[in-house]
C-alpha positions as CSV (number, residue, x, y, z in Angstrom):
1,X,-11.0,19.4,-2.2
2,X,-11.8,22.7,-0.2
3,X,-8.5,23.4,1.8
4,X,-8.4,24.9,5.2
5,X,-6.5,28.1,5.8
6,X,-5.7,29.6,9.0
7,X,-3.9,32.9,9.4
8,X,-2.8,33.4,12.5
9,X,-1.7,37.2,14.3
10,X,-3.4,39.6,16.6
11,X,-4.1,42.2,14.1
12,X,-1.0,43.9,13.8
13,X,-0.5,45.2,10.3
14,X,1.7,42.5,8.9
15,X,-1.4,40.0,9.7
16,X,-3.9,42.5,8.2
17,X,-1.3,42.4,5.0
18,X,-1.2,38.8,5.2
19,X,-4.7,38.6,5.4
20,X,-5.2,40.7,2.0
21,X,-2.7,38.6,0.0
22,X,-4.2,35.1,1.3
23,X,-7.7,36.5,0.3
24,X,-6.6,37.9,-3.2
25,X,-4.9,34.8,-4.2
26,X,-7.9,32.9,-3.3
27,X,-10.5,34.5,-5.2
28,X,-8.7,35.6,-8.0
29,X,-7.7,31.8,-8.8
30,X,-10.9,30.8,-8.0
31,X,-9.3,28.3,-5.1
32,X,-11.7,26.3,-2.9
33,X,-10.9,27.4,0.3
34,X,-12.0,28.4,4.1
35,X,-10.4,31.1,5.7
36,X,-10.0,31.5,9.1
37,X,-8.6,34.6,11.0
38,X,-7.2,33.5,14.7
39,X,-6.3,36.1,16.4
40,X,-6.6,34.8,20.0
41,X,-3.1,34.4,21.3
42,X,-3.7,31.2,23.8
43,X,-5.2,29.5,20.4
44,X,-2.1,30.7,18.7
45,X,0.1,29.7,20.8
46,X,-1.3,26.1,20.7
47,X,0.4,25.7,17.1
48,X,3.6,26.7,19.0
49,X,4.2,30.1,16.6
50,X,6.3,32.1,18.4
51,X,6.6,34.7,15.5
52,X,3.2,36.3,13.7
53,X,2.0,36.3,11.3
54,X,1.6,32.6,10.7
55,X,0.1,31.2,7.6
56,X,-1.4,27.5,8.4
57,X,-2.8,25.4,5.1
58,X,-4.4,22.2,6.1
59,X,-3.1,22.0,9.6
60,X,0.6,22.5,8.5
61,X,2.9,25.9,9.2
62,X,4.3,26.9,5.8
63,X,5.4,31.1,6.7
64,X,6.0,32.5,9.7
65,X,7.2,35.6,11.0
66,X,6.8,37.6,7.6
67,X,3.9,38.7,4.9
68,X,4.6,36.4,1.5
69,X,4.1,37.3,-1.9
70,X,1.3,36.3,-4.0
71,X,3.1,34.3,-6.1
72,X,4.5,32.4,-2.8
73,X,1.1,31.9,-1.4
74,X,-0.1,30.5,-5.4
75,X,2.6,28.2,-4.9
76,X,1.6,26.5,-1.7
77,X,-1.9,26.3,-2.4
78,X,-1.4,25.2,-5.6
C-alpha cells in the first residue's frame, strides 16, 4: 500500500535536509511512497505545526521541529 508523505516547511535549510533524508530512505528501500513538499504556510498551518519542519506519514505528525535520521524515518515507514 503506497503511503502518503508530506513534509511540511518553507524552505529553510532544515526542510531542504529533511527533504533529502525522506527521499533517500525512500528510494534506497525501495518504499512505495508519494512525496509531497508543502511549503505554503496557511496550508501548514492547517495541520496546526507551529514548529518546521514537520514530517506527516498518512495524515499523522510523527517529527516536528527537527531533521531525523535515516534510521528514524526507516522506522516510521517501516
Amino acid at each position: 500500500m503506497s503511503r502518503i508523505i508530506k513534509i511540511l516547511g518553507t524552505g529553510c535549510p532544515k526542510c531542504q535536509s529533511m527533504t533529502a533524508i525522506v527521499k533517500d530512505v525512500v528510494s534506497e528501500n525501495n518504499i512505495d511512497a508519494t512525496l509531497e513538499k508543502i511549503e505554503d504556510i496557511m496550508e501548514i498551518m492547517t495541520f496546526s505545526v507551529m514548529t518546521t519542519p514537520a514530517l506527516v506519514i498518512d495524515d499523522v505528525i510523527t517529527i516536528k521541529g527537527r531533521v531525523p535520521s535515516k534510521e528514524e524515518v526507516l522506522a516510521l515507514l517501516n
